[in-house]
LOPA-88097 format. One line per 2 residues: number of its first residue (from 0); their letters; for each residue y, z, x of C-alpha. Coordinates in nm, 3 decimals. Layout:
<bavexs>
NUM) A) Y,Z,X  ...
</bavexs>
This chain:
<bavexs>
0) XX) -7.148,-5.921,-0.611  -7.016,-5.877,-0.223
2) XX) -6.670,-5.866,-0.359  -6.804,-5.512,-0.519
4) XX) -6.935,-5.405,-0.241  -6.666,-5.415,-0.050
6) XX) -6.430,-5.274,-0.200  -6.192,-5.033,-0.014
8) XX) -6.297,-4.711,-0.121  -6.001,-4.485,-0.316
10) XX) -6.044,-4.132,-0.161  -5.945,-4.246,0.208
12) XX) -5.640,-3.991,0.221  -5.857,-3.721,0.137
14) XX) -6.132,-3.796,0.347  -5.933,-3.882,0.620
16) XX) -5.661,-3.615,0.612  -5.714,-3.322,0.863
18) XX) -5.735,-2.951,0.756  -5.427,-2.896,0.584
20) XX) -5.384,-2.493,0.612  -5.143,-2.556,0.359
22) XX) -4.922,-2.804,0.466  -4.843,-3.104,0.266
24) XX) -4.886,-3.379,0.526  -4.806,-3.715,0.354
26) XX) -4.982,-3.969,0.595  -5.369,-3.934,0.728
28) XX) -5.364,-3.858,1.089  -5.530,-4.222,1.111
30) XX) -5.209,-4.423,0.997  -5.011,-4.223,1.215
32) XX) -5.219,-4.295,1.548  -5.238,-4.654,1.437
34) XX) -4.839,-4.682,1.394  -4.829,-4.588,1.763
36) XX) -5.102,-4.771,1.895  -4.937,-5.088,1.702
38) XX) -4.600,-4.994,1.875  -4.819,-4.995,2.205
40) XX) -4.952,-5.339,2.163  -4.674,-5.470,2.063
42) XX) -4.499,-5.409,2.402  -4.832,-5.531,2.541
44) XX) -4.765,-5.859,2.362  -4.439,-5.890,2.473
46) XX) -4.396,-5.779,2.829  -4.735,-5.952,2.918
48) XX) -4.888,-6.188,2.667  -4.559,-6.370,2.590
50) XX) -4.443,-6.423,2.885  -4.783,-6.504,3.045
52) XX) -4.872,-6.723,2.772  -5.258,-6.841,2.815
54) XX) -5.361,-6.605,3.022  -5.543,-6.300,3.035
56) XX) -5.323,-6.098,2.891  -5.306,-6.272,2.562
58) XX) -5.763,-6.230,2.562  -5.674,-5.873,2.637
60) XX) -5.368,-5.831,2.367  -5.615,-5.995,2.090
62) XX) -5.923,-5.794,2.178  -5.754,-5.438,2.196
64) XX) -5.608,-5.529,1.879  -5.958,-5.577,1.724
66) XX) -6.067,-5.289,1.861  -5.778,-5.097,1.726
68) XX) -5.842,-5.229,1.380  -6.216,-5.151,1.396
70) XX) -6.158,-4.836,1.454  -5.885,-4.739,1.181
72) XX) -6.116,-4.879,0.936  -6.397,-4.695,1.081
74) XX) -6.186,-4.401,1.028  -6.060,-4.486,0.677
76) XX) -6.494,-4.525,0.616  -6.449,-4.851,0.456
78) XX) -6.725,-5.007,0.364  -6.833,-5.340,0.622
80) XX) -7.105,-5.570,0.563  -7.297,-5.689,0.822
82) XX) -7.155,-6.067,0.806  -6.819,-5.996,0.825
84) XX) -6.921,-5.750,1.194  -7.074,-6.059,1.263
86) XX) -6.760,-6.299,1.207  -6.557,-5.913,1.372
88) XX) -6.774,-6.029,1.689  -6.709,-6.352,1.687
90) XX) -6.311,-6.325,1.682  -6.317,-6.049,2.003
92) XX) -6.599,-6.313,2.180  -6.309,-6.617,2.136
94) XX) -6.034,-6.369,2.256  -6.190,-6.363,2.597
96) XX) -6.128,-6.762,2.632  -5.894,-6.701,2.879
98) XX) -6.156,-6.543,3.108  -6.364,-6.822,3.078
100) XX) -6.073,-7.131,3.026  -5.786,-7.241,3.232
102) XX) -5.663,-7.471,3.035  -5.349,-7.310,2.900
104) XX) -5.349,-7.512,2.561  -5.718,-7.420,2.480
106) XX) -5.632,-7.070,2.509  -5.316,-7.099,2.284
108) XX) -5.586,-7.238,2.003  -5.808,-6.956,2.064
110) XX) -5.528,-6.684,2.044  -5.490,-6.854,1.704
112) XX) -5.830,-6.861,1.592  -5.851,-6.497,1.680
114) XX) -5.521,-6.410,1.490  -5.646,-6.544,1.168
116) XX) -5.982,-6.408,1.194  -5.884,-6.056,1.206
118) XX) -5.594,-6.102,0.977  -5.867,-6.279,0.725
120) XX) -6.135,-5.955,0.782  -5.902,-5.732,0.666
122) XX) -5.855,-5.905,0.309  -6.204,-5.956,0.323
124) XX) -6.282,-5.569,0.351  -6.054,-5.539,0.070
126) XX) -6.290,-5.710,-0.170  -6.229,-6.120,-0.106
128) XX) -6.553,-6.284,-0.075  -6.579,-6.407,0.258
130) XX) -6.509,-6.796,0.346  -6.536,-6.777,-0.029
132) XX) -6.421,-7.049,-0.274  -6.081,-6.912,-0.224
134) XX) -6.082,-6.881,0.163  -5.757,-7.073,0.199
136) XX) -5.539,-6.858,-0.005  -5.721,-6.580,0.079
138) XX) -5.622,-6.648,0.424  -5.265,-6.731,0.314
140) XX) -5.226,-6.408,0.128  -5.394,-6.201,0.471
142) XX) -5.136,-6.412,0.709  -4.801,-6.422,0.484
144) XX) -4.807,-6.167,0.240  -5.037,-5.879,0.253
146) XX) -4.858,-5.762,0.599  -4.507,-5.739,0.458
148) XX) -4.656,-5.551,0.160  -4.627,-5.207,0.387
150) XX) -4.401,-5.370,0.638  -4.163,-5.013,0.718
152) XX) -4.401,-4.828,0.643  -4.537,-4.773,1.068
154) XX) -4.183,-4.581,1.098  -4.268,-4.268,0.873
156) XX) -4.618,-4.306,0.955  -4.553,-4.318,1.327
158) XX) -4.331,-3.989,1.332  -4.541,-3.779,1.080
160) XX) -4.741,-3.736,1.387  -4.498,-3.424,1.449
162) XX) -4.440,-3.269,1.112  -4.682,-2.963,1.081
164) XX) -4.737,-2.715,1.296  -5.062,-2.809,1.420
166) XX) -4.998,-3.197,1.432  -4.719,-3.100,1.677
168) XX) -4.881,-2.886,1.860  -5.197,-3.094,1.930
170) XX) -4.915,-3.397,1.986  -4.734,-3.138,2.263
172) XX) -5.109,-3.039,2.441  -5.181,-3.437,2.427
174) XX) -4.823,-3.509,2.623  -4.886,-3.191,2.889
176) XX) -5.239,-3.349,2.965  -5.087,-3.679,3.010
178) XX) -4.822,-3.525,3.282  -5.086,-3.345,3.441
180) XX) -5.315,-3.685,3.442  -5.042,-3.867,3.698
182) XX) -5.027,-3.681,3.992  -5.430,-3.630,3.998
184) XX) -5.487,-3.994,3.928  -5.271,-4.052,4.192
186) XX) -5.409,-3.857,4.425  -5.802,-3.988,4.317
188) XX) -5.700,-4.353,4.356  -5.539,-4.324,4.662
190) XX) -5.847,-4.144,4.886  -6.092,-4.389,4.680
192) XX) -5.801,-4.665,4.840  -5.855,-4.518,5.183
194) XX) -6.281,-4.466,5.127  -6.316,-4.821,5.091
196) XX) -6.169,-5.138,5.193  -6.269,-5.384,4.867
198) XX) -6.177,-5.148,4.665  -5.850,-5.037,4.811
200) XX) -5.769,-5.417,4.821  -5.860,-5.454,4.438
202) XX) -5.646,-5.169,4.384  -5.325,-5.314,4.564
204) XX) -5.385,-5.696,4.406  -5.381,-5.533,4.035
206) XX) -5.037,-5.298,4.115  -4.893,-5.650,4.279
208) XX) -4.956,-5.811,3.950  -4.792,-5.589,3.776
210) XX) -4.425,-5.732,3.706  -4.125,-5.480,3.807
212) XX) -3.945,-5.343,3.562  -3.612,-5.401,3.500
214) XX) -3.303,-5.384,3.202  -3.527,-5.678,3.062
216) XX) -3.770,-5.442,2.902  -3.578,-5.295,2.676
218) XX) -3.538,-5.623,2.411  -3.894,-5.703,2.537
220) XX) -3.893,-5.323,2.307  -3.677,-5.430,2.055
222) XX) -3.898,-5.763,1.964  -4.215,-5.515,1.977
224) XX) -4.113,-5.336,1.693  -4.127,-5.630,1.422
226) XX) -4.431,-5.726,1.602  -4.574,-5.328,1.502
228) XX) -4.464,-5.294,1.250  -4.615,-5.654,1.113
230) XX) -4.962,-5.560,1.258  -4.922,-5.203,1.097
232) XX) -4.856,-5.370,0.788  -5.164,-5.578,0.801
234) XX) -5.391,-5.238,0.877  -5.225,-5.049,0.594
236) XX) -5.283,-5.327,0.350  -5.665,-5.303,0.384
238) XX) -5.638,-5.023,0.176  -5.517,-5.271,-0.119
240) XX) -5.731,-5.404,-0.349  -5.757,-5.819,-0.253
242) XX) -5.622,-6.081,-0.526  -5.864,-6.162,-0.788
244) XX) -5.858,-6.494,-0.948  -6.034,-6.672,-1.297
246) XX) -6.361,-6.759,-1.205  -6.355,-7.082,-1.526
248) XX) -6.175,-7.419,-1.482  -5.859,-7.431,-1.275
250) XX) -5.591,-7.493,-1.491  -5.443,-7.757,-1.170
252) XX) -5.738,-8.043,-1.311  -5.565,-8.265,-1.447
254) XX) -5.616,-8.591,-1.260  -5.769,-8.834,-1.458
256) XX) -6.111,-8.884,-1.338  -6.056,-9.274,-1.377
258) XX) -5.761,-9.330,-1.182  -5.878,-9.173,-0.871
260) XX) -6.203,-9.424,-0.867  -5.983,-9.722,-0.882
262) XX) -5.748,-9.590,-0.637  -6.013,-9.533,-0.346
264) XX) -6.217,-9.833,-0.471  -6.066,-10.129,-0.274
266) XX) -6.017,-9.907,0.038  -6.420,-9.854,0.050
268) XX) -6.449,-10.199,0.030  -6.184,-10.276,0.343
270) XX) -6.386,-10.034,0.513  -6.718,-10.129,0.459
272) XX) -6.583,-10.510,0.616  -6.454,-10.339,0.908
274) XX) -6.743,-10.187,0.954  -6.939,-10.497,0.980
276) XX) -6.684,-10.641,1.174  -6.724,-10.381,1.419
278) XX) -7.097,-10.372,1.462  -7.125,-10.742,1.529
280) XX) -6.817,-10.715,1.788  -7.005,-10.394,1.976
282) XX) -7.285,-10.625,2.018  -7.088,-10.944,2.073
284) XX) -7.194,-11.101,2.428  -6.855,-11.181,2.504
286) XX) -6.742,-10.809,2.593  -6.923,-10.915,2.979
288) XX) -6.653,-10.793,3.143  -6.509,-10.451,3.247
290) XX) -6.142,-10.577,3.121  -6.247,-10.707,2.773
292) XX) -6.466,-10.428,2.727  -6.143,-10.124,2.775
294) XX) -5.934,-10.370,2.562  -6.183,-10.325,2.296
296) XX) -6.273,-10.018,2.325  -5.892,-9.852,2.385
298) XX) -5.782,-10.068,2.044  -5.694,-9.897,1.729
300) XX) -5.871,-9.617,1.846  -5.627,-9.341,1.750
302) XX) -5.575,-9.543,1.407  -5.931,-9.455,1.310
304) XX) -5.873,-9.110,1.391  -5.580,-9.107,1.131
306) XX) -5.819,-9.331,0.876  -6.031,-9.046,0.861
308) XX) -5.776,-8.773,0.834  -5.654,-8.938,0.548
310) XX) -5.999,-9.013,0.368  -6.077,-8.632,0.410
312) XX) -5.721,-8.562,0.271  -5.797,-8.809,-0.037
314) XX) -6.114,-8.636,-0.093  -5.992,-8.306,-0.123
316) XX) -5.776,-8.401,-0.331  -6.026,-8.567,-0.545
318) XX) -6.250,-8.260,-0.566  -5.924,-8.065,-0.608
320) XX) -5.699,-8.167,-0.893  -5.999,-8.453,-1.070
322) XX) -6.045,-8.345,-1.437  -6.415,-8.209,-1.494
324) XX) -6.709,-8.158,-1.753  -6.722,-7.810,-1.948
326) XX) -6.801,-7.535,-1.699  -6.630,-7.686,-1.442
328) XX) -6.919,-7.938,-1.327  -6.859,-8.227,-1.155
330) XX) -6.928,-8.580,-1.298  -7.125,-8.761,-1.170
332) XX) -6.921,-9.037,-1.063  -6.700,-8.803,-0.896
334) XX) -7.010,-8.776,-0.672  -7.079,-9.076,-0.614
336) XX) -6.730,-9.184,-0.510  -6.722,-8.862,-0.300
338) XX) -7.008,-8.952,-0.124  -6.948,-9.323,-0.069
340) XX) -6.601,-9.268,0.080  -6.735,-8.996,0.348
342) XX) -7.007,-9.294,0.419  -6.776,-9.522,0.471
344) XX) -6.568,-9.280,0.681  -6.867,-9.150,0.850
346) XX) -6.945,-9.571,0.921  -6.586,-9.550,1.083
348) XX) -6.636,-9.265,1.272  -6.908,-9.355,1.462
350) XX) -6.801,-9.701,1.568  -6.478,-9.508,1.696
352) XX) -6.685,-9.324,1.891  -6.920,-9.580,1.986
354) XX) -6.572,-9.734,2.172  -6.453,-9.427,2.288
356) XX) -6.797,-9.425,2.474  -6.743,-9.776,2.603
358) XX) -6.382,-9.689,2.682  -6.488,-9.385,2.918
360) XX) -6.830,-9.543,3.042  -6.533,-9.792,3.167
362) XX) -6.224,-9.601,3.291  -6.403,-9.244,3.282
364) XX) -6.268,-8.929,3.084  -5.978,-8.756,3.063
366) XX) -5.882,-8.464,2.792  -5.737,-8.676,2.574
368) XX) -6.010,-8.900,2.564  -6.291,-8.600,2.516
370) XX) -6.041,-8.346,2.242  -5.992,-8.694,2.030
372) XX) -6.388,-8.722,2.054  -6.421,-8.384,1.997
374) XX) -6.241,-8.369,1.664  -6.361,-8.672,1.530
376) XX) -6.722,-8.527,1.587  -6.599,-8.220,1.373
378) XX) -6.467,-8.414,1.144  -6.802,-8.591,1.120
380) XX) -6.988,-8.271,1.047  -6.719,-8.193,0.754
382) XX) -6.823,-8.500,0.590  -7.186,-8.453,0.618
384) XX) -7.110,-8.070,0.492  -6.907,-8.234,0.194
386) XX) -7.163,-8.462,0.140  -7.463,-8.186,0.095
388) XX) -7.202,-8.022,-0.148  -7.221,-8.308,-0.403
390) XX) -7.644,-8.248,-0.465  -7.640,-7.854,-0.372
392) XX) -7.425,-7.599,-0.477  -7.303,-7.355,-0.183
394) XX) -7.023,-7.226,-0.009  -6.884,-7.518,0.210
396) XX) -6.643,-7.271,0.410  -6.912,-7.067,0.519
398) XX) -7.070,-7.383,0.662  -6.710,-7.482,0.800
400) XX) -6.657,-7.213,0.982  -6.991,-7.208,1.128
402) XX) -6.929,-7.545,1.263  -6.583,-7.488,1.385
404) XX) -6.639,-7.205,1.589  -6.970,-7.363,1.772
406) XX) -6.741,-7.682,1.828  -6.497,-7.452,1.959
408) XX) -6.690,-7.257,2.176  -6.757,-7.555,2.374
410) XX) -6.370,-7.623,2.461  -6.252,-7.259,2.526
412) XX) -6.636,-7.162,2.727  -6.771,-7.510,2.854
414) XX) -6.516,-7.525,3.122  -6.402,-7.909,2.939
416) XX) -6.163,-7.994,3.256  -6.399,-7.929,3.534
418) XX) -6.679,-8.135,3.335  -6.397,-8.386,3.360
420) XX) -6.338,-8.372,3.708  -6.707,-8.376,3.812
422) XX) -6.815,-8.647,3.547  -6.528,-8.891,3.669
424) XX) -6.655,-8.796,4.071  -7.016,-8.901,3.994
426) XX) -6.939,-9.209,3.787  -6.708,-9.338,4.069
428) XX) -7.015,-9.243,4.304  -7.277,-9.378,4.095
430) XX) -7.063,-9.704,4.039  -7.026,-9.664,3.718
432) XX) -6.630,-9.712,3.736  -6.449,-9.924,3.990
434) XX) -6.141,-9.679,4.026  -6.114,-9.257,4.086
436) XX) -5.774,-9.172,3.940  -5.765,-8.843,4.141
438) XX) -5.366,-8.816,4.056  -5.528,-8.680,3.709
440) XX) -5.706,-8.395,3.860  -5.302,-8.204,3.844
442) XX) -5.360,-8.289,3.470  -5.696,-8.067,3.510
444) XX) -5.518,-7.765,3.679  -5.762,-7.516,3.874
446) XX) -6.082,-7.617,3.684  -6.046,-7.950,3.913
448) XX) -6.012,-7.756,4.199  -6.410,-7.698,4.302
450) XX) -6.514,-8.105,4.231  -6.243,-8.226,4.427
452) XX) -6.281,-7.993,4.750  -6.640,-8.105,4.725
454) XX) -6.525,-8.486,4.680  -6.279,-8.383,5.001
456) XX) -6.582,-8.258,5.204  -6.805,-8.534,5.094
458) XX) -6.566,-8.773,5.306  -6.365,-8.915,5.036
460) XX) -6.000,-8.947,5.133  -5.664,-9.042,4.908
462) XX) -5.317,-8.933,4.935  -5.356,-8.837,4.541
464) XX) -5.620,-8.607,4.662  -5.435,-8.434,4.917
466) XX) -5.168,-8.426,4.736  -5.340,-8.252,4.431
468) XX) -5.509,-8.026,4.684  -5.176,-7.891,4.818
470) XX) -5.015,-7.862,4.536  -5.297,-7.630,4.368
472) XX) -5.267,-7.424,4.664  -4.906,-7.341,4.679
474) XX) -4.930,-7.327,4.319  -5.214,-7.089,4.347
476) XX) -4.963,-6.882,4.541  -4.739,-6.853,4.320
478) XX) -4.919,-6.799,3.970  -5.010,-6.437,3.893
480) XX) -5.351,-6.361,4.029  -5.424,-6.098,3.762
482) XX) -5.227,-6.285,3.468  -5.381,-6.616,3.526
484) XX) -5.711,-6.517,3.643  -5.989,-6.710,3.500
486) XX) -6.392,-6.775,3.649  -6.272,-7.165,3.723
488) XX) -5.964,-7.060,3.899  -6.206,-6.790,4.117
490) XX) -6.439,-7.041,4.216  -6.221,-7.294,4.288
492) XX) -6.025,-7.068,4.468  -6.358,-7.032,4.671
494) XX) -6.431,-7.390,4.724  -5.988,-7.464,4.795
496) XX) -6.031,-7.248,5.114  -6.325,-7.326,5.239
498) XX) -6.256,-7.682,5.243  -5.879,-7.617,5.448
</bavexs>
C-alpha cells in the first residue's frame, strides 16, 4: 500500500518546467540548478571534506547535500510520507557528528551512515517500501546502480541553464548581482570587523582557515566532476520507478529444512556447556585476585565476538535459503532452531560481557574495550529482534534500524573518549584500579583534554601526563581550528589553557 503512495508522480516536466513562450526547453529548470549545485558540492567534497577527513567539513558536505536533495524533490512535488522525513531528519541529525565527536573514526562511520540514508530515501520515494523486506537490495540498487542509470546526464542538464532567451537572461542578471555582491560584502564585513572586536576576530579565524589556493585545485576539479555527476545521477533517478519484485516464495529456498537442524544441532549443544562452564567460573572463589581476574576476563574475549557473528550469519542463512510450507510460512521447527541458537548466542553474549565488565572494573576502559561492548550489545538486540520475528510477523528492518541509529547516536553524540578519560580518572581515584595509564589519553585525542587538565590541577603528576598535555597543545596549533572544530576540542581547549 505505501509503495503506491509513493510513487514518483509522471507529470514532473510539465509541472516543473517554466513558462515556455515557445521555446522547447528539454530539461526542467530544477535538473539544471541541481547539475550545478552537484558540481558545487562536489568541489566542496574535495577541496575540504577529503582532505579534512572527519571533520566539519565532511557534517557540512553531507548536510548541504540533504538539503539539496530535499529541495529538488520538493520541486519535482514528489510525494513524501511522513516516516521517510522522519528517517530525512535523522540522516542530516548524524551528519553533524563531527560537531559533536572528535574522534576521527566515529565520524568516518557517520559520513557513511548518512551516505546510505539519503541514497536509500531516494529509492524509497520512488516506490520501495521503506526498510521493507527487500531493504538490502533496495539499498544495493540506490548505492550501485540507480546513480549510473543517468550518470552524463548533469552535463546537458547543467548547460541547458543558457539555452532560451529568458533562461540566459535570468542566468546573466543572477552573475551581475553576484559581481555587484563582492565589493559590498566586502565593504559590510570589514566596518562590522572594525565595530567589534569578537566579531572582527571570528571573522579573521574563519578566512585563516580557509586553505590558499594553489595549481592543486584544479584536479581537486577534475575528481569533482565524477563525484557530480554520481550525486546528479542519484537525484535524477528518483524520478524512476523502484524495482518491483514477486511477492510468493523465493525461488533461492532450496535448503533442505533437515540438513540445516543437524548442522547447528551439536554447536547448540557446545554452547550451552560453555555456558555453564562460564557461569560457575564467574562465580568461582578462586578469581580473588586482581591478576586472575584480567586473565579471565581478557580470555577468548574477541573469540566470542566472532561466535556470534557467525551464529547470526548461520541464521540468516537459515531463514534465507531453508525450504518452506505453501505460502511461504515458516515451519515450525525452523522456529524453534532459530530461536534456540540466538538463546544460546544471547547465553554467550552476556557472559562476554559479564568479563568485559570484570576486565574494565580491573584495568579500566579504553575504546576498544567499550566499541567491542558496544557491538556485541547491538548484536544482542538483533537477536532478541529475530527472536520476536519467529511468533509475530513484522518488518525486522524497521526495528533494525531503529536500534542502530539509537546505538549509534551514543558513539558519534555521547562524547565516548572523554567518558573514557573521566571514567578511568575516577576509578584510579576511587581505587577501583591500581594503575592510570595516562599515555592512553593521546589515544583519546582532544576529548581527553578537559579530564586530564582537571587530573593536572587536582595535583596528580606523570611524565605521560605532561607529555600528553604538550603534545595536544602543539598539536592544537597546528590542526585547523575551523576544519577540526568540534564542542570537546572547544572545551578542552578551555580547560588546556587554563591549566598552563
Amino acid at each position: 500500500m505505501e509503495n503506491q503512495l509513493n510513487k514518483p508522480n509522471n507529470n514532473f516536466e510539465q509541472a516543473n518546467a517554466p513558462a515556455r513562450s515557445g521555446e522547447n526547453l528539454k530539461f526542467p529548470l530544477s535538473e539544471a540548478v541541481a547539475a550545478w549545485i552537484m558540481f558545487a558540492l562536489g568541489f566542496v567534497f574535495t577541496h575540504f571534506a577529503f582532505k579534512y577527513a572527519g571533520g566539519v567539513w565532511g557534517g557540512i558536505f553531507w548536510f548541504l547535500s540533504g538539503i539539496a536533495g530535499a529541495v529538488f524533490v520538493k520541486a519535482k512535488k514528489m510525494s513524501v510520507s511522513k516516516s521517510r522525513i522522519a528517517v530525512f531528519v535523522i540522516a542530516e541529525l548524524f551528519s553533524l557528528s563531527p560537531f559533536f565527536c572528535a574522534n576521527v573514526f566515529i565520524n568516518f562511520l557517520s559520513a557513511c551512515f548518512v551516505f546510505l540514508l539519503d541514497f536509500y530515501l531516494l529509492i524509497t520515494i520512488s516506490g520501495a517500501e521503506l526498510f521493507g523486506r527487500h531493504f538490502v537490495l533496495d539499498a544495493l540498487q540506490a548505492v550501485i546502480v540507480r546513480p549510473f542509470m543517468n550518470f552524463a546526464k548533469a552535463f546537458p542538464a547543467a548547460f541547458s541553464i543558457f539555452s532560451g532567451k529568458k533562461r540566459a537572461k535570468n542566468v546573466l542578471f543572477v552573475l551581475l548581482g553576484l559581481l555587484l555582491a563582492v565589493p559590498l560584502t566586502l565593504a559590510a564585513v570589514g566596518l562590522l570587523m572594525s565595530s567589534d572586536d569578537i566579531f572582527g576576530g571570528f571573522m579573521l579565524n574563519i578566512i585563516k582557515s580557509l586553505p590558499p589556493i594553489s595549481l592543486s585545485i584544479i584536479p581537486e576539479i577534475i575528481f569533482a566532476i565524477p563525484i557530480a555527476l554520481y550525486m546528479s545521477g542519484a537525484l535524477y533517478s528518483a524520478e524512476k520507478s523502484a524495482p518491483s519484485y514477486s511477492m510468493g516464495e523465493p525461488e533461492y529456498r532450496v535448503f533442505p529444512p533437515i540438513a540445516g537442524y543437524v548442522a547447528v544441532t551439536p554447536a547448540c549443544v557446545f554452547y550451552l556447556f560453555y555456558i555453564g562452564i562460564q557461569i560457575s567460573r564467574i562465580f568461582n572463589s578462586s578469581l580473588n585476585t586482581p591478576s586472575k581476574l584480567s586473565d579471565f576476563a581478557r580470555s577468548g574475549f574477541f573469540e566470542l565476538v566472532i561466535i556470534a557473528v557467525i551464529n547470526l550469519g548461520v541464521i540468516v542463512l537459515m531463514q534465507t535459503f531453508t525450504k518452506r510450507l505453501n505460502d511461504d510460512k515458516k515451519p515450525k521447527a525452523l522456529k524453534i532452531y532459530t530461536v534456540m541458537l540466538c538463546l544460546c548466542t544471547l547465553g554467550i553474549i552476556t557472559t562476554a560481557l559479564v568479563k568485559m565488565i570484570m576486565y574494565i572494573s580491573s584495568l579500566g576502559m579504553t575504546p576498544l574495550r567499550i566499541y567491542t561492548s558496544w557491538f556485541m550489545i547491538l548484536l544482542a538486540i538483533i537477536f532478541v529482534i529475530v527472536i520476536v520475528m519467529q511468533f509475530k510477523d513484522f518488518c525486522c528492518w524497521k526495528a533494525v534500524f531503529i536500534s542502530f541509529a539509537a546505538m549509534f547516536a551514543v558513539l558519534c553524540f555521547g562524547d565516548v573518549d572523554g567518558q573514557i578519560a573521566r571514567y578511568n580518572i575516577a576509578a584510579y581515584q576511587s581505587g577501583a584500579i591500581e594503575e592510570l595509564d595516562t599515555e592512553a589519553f593521546g589515544e583519546l585525542g582532544y576529548s581527553a583534554l578537559a579530564p586530564a587538565a582537571s587530573l593536572k590541577e587536582s595535583g596528580y603528576s606523570s611524565h605521560d601526563l605532561d607529555d600528553y598535555l604538550k603534545m595536544m597543545k602543539k598539536l592544537d596549533g597546528y590542526d585547523d581550528k575551523f576544519a577540526y572544530f568540534s564542542v570537546p576540542r572547544l572545551i578542552g581547549q578551555t580547560a588546556l589553557y587554563k591549566t598552563n
